[in-house]
C-alpha positions in Angstrom: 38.2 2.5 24.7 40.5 1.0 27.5 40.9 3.4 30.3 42.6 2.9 33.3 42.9 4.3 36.4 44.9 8.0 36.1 44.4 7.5 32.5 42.7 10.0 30.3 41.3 11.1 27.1 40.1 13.1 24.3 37.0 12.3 22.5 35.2 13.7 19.0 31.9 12.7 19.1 29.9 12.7 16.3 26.4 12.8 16.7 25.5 11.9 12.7 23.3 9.1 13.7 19.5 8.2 13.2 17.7 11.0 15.5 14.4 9.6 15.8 16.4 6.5 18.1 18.7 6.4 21.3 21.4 4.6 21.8 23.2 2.6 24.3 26.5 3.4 26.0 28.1 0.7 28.3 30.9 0.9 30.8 33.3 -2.3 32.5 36.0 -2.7 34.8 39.3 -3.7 33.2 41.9 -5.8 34.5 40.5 -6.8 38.1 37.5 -9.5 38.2 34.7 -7.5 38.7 31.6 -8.2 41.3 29.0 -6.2 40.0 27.5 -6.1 35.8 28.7 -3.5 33.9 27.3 -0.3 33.9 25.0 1.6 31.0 23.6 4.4 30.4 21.6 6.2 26.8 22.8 8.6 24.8 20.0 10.5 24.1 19.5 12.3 20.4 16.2 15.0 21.1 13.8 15.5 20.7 13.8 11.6 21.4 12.4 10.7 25.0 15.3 9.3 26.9 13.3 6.3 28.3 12.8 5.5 25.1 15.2 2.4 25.0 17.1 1.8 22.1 16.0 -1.1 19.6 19.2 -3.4 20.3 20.7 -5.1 23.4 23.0 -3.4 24.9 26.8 -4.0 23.9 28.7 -6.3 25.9 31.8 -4.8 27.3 35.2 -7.0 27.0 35.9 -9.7 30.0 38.2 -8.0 32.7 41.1 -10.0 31.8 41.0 -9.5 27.9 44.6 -8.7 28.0 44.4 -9.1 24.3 41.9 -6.6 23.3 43.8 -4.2 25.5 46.8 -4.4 23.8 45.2 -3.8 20.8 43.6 -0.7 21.4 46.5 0.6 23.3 48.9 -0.3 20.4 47.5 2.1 18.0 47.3 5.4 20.1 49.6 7.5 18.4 49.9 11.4 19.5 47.3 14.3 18.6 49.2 15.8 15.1 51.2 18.6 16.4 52.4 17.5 19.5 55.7 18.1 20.6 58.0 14.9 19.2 60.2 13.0 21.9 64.0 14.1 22.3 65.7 11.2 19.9 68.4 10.1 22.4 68.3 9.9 26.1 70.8 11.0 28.6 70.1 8.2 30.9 67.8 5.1 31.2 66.5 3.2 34.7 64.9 -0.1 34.4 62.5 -0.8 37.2 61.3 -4.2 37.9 57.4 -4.4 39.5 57.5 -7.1 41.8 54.8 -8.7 44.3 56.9 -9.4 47.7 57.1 -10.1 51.6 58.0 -7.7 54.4 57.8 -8.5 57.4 55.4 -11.5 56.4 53.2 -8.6 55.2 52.1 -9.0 51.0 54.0 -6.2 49.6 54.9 -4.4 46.0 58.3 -3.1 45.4 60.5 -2.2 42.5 64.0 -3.4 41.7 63.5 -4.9 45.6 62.7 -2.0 47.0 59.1 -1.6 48.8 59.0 2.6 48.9 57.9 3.8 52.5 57.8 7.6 52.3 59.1 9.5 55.1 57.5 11.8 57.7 59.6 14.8 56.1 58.7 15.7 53.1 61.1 14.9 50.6 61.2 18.6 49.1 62.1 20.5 52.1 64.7 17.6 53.1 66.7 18.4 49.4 66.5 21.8 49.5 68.2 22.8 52.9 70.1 19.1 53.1 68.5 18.1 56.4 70.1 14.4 57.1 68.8 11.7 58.6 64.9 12.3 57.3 65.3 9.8 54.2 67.8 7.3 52.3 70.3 9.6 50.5 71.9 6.0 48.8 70.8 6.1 44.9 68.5 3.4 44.6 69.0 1.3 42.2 68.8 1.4 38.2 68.2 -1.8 37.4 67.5 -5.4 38.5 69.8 -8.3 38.2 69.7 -9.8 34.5 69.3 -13.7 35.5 65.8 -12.6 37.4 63.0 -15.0 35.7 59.8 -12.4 35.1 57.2 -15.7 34.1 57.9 -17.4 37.5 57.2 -16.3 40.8 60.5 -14.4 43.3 62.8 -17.8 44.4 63.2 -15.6 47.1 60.0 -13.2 48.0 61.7 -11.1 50.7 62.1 -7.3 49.6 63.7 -4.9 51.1 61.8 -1.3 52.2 63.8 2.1 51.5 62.3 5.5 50.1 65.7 6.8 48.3 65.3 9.2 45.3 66.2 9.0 41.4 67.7 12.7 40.6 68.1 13.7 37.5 70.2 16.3 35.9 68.0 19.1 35.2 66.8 19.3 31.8 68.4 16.1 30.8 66.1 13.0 29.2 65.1 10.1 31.2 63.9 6.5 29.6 62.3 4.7 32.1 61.4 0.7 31.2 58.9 -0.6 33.4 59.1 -4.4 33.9 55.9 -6.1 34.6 56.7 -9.9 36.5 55.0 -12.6 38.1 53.8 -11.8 41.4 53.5 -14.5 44.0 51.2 -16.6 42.6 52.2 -19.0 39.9 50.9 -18.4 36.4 49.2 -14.8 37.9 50.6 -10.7 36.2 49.0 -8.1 36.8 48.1 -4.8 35.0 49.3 -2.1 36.4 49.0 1.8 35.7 52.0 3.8 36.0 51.1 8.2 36.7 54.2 10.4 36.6 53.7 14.0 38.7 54.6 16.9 37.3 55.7 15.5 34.1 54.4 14.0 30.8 56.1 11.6 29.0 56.1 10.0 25.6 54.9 6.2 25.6 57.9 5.1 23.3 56.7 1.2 22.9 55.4 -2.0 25.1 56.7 -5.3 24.4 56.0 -8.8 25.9 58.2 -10.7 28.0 61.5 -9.4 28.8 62.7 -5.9 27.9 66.1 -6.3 25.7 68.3 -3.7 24.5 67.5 -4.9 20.7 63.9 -3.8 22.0 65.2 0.1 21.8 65.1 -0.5 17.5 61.2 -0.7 17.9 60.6 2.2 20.2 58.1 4.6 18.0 60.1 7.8 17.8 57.7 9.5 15.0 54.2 9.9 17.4 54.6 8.1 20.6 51.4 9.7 22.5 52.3 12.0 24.8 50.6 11.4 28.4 51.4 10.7 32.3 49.9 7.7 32.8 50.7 4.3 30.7 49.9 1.1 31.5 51.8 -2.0 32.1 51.0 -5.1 30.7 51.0 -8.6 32.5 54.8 -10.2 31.9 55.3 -7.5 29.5 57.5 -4.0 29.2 56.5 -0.3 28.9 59.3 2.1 27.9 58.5 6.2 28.4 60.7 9.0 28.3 60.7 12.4 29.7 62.7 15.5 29.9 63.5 16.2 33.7 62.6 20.2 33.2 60.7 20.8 36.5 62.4 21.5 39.2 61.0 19.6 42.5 60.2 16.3 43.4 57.7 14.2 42.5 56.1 10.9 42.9 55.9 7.9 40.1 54.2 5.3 41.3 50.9 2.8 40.5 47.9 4.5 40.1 45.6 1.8 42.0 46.3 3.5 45.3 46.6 0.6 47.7 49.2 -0.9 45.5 51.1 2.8 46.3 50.3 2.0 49.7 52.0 -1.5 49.6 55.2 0.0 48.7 54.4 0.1 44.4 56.4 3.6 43.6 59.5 5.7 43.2 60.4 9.1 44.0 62.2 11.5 40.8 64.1 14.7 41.8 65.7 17.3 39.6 66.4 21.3 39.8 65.8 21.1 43.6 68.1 23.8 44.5 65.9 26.4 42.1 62.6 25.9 43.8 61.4 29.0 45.8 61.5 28.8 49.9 60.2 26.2 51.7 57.7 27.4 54.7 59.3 26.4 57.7 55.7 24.6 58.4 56.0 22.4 55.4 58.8 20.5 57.1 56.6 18.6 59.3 53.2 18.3 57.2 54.2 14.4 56.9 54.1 13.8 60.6 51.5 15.9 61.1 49.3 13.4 58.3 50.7 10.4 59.9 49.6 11.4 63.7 46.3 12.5 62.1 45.8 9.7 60.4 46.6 7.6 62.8 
């Protein structure tokens, strides 16, 4: 199983094996080179001792950069029977390019050229009593120019920062394409893993290279899983969709947190105006991290 960071899953185990053995069970780290051997542990059938080691060597876990093998097992997750099926039209789509860029001669992430910097207000008391001046109320923006070249590193790596919002009509669906690129380095993509709050979405298809429109005839609209975190492959495209039904704001962003750190995230709003009162205290919990922190 590939499993990445905010990912998660759930597992029938069958324990139908021979009893009188143990077996092995070995863990590795996907998509970043790892410095240390992968991990292992026994599964341990009693009344077997559990140092009793298991006849065969241990498996060997795929290389870190197998992008291959994690395609393939990501391909064919389809949704638990029952779940809920996706809406089969969306109300609006937002196309957000994942791009490795400069600031200030500082190695940032941002998306559609935007490096997100949250504020010291919290976004959710800002919305609902229309303080101004405590973030970018500019829409940012839905997608990236067309001509951009995802194989190739930025022509120009300069980004900009902002921390503007994405709101949604209330109970409306939402695609969302996420478009991995080529980061600074020639020839060098990276995986990323993409957790929405407050929401799950279905996982409607991934595709390599650039996302096209004809690409919407493949999305699996039978039983896309139905999760809140979905990966994003190296120069490929991950399309998700969700229905904006809980009111607040909340965070999408890449769940390796220095990467959220460096600017790799977006904030969603919807229903703002029917979320209960705000404690007057809440407004400065932001600054109050930040002078902490620092």
């Amino acid at each position: 199983m590939d499993i990445y960071s905010g990912e998660s899953y759930s597992v029938l185990l069958r324990t139908d094996q021979d009893p009188t053995k143990n077996y092995w069970l070995s863990v590795g780290v996907r998509g970043r080179e790892p410095k240390t051997p992968q991990g292992l542990t026994i599964l341990n059938y009693k009344p077997t001792s559990a140092s009793h080691l298991p006849p065969i060597p241990p498996p060997v876990t795929p290389r870190w950069n197998d992008t291959d093998h994690s395609k393939a097992f990501t391909n064919k997750t389809r949704a638990l029977m029952g779940s809920p099926k996706p809406p089969t039209t969306s109300h609006r789509r937002i196309v957000l390019l994942n791009t490795q860029n400069k600031f200030d001669g500082f190695t940032k992430w941002a998306i559609n050229n935007v490096s997100l910097v949250l504020p010291s207000t919290p976004y959710l008391g800002s919305m609902k009593l229309g303080l101004k001046g405590t973030y970018n109320h500019a829409s940012p923006p839905e997608k990236y120019d067309e001509s951009y070249d995802v194989m190739n590193p930025p022509v120009n790596p300069n980004a900009n920062q902002g921390n503007g919002v994405y709101v949604f009509d209330l109970n409306s669906t939402v695609d969302v394409i996420l478009q991995n690129a080529n980061t600074l380095t020639t020839g060098v993509s990276e995986i990323h893993p993409w957790h929405l709050h407050g929401h799950d979405f279905w996982v409607l298809g991934y595709g390599d290279g650039k996302f096209k429109e004809a690409d919407v005839k493949k999305f699996n609209l039978k039983n896309p899983p139905l999760k809140n975190t979905a990966v994003i492959f190296p120069y490929g495209w991950t399309a998700l969709r969700f229905v904006a039904d809980n009111p607040g704001v909340w965070a999408f962003h890449c769940h390796i947190e220095p990467h959220l750190h460096m600017g790799m995230g977006v904030v969603f709003a919807e229903g703002v105006k029917k979320v209960g009162r705000i404690p007057s205290s809440a407004l400065a919990c932001g600054l109050t991290a930040r002078m902490v922190a620092n």
